[in-house]
N, C-alpha and C positions, 0 to 999 in steps of 0.2 A: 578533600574527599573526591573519591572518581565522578565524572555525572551517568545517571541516571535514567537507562532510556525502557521502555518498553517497546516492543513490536508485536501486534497482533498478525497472526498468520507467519511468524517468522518461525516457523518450523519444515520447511520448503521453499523454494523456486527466490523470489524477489526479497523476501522477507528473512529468508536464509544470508542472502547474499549482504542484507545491510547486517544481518545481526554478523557474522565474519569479519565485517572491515570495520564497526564498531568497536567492535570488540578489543582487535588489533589497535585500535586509535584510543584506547585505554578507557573508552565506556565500560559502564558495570551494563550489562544486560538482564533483560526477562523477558521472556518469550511466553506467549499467552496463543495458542492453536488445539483447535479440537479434536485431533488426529495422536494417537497415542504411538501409532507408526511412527508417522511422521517424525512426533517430537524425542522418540530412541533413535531413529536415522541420523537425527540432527544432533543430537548428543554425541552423537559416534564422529561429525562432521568437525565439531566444536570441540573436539576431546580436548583437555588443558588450557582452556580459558575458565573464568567464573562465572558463563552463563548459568541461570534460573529459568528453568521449566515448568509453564503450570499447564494440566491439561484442563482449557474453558470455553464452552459455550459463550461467544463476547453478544451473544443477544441476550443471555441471564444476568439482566441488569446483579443480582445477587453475589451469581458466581463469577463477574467481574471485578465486585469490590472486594470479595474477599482474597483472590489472587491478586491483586493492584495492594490489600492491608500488609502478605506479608511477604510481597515484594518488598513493599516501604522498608517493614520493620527488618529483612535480612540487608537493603541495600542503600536505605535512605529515602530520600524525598525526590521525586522524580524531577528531571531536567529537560527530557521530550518522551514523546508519543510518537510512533511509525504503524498507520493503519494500515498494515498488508491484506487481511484477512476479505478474501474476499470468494466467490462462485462466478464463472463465468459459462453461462446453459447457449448453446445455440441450439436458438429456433425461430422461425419464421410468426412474424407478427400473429398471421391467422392459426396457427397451429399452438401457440400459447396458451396457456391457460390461466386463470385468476391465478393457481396456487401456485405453479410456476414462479409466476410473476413475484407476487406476496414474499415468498420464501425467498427469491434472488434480493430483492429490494430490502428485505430483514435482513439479512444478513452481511448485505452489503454497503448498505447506507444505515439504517438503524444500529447495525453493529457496530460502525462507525462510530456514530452517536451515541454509545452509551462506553467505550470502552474512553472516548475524546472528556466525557462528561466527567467520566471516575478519575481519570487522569489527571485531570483539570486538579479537581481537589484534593489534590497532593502533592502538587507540584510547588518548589519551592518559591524564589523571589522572582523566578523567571523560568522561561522555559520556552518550548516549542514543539509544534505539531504539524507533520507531514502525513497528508494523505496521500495513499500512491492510487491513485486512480486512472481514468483509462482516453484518449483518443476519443470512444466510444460516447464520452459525455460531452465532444464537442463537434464530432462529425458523425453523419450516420454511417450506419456496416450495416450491410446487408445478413439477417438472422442474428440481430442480437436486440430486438426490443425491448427488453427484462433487462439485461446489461445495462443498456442505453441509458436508460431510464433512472437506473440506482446511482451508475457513473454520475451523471448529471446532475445526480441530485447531491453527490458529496462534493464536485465544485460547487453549487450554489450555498451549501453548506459551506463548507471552506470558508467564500469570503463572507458570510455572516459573523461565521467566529473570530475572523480576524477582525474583522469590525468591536464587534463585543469583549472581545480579550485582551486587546491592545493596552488597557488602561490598564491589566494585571501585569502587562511585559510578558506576555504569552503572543508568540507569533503564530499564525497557521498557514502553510501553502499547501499547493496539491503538486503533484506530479500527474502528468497525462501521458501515460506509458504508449508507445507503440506494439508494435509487435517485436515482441520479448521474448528470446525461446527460454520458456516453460515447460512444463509438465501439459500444463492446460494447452498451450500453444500446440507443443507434438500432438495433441492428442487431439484436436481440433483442424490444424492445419494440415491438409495430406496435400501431395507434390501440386497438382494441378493450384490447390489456393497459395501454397508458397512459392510458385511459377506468380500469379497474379501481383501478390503482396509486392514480390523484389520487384516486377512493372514498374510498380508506382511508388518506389522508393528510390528515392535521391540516392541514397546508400548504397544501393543496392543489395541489401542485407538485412538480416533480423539483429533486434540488437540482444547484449547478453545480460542478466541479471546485476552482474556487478556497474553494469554500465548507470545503470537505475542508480543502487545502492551509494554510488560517489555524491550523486547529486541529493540524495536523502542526506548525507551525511555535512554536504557542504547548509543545507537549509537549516539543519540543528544546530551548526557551529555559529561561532560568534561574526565568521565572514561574510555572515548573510543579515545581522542585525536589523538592517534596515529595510528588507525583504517580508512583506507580509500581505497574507491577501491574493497571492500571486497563482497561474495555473502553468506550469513549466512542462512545456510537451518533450519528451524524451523520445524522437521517436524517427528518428533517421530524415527528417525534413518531412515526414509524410503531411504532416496538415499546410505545409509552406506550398507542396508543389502543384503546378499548374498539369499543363501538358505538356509529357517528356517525354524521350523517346523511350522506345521499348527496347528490353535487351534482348540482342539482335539472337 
């Protein structure tokens, strides 16, 4: 039987890119994003593979399990989880607002959390979960306090559950993306902050979605067995580097 993976938010950007090389590497897919755009753009992207499309709110605990029941029943029993699904708002700590806040942290950490939970209970004798999370939840950025905050709190999560899940043979790690050109990136990044960004990047460069997507794929497979618990920064040395020189 193929395995089994789900991806929230894989109807775009990072979540597009693992459900592509997934797919290719002979995963059954299902993609779970609330974006009905989105998930016709991505059907046109995917044409001729056997991805499954649901369109869901992954904070409706409801409308989670029922997209997750018949995933199961058209593809089996799930083998991992890929939590892409995420908002990323900039704004400036004082210019935030409760609701802001609330709704980035809902749906980025709690969405998390309930799509990782429905998952869980239906996953077969084994399995594994990758959260793609952010930089943000281990170094501060200036104008993303809501980010920060949700990031951060799905590594702390992360290694709870690998703690917790480990006796089911359920692994979890996170990924800590850097600056990934996105959707959200172009549309946040304008020249002057990606003049900044390349600064203080070893790379000197953004990195691209598939670059993410190998390392999701290497955490699901069996070459990472012994990997749990772990927060893996993807992100061109950004959190490594000291002071470097500027490009000239």
């Amino acid at each position: 039987m193929r395995r089994h993976v789900v991806i929230t938010g894989g109807a775009s950007g990072i979540g597009l890119a693992c459900a592509d090389l997934l797919l290719a590497d002979g995963w059954q897919v299902s993609v779970l994003d609330a974006s009905r755009e989105a998930i016709s753009e991505a059907d046109e992207v995917l044409a001729g593979h056997e991805a499954l499309f649901f369109q869901t709110d992954i904070t409706d605990e409801e409308a989670v399990d029922t997209a997750l029941d018949e995933a199961v029943e058209a593809s089996g029993p799930l083998g991992g989880l890929v939590n892409c699904a995420r908002v990323m708002p900039q704004e400036l700590f004082e210019r935030t607002g409760a609701e802001l806040f609330r709704e980035t942290v809902e749906i980025n950490l709690t969405g998390a959390f309930v799509a990782s939970r429905a998952a869980v209970m239906r996953m077969g004798e084994a399995g594994a979960i990758v959260n793609v999370s952010s930089i943000s939840g281990l170094r501060g950025n200036f104008g993303e306090v809501a980010y920060a905050a949700s990031q951060g709190g799905v590594i702390a999560m992360t290694r709870a559950m690998a703690v917790e899940l480990a006796p089911k043979a359920i692994r979890v790690n996170a990924i800590a993306c850097g600056a990934i050109e996105t959707f959200s990136i172009r549309m946040n990044h304008h020249s002057d902050t990606r003049k900044l960004w390349r600064d203080h990047l070893p790379e000197r460069r953004y990195g691209e979605p598939e670059e993410v997507a190998g390392v999701v794929r290497f955490l699901l497979g069996a070459e990472a067995s012994y990997i749990n618990g772990q927060v893996i920064a993807v992100d061109g040395g950004f959190t490594a580097a000291g002071i470097i020189p500027r490009t000239p």
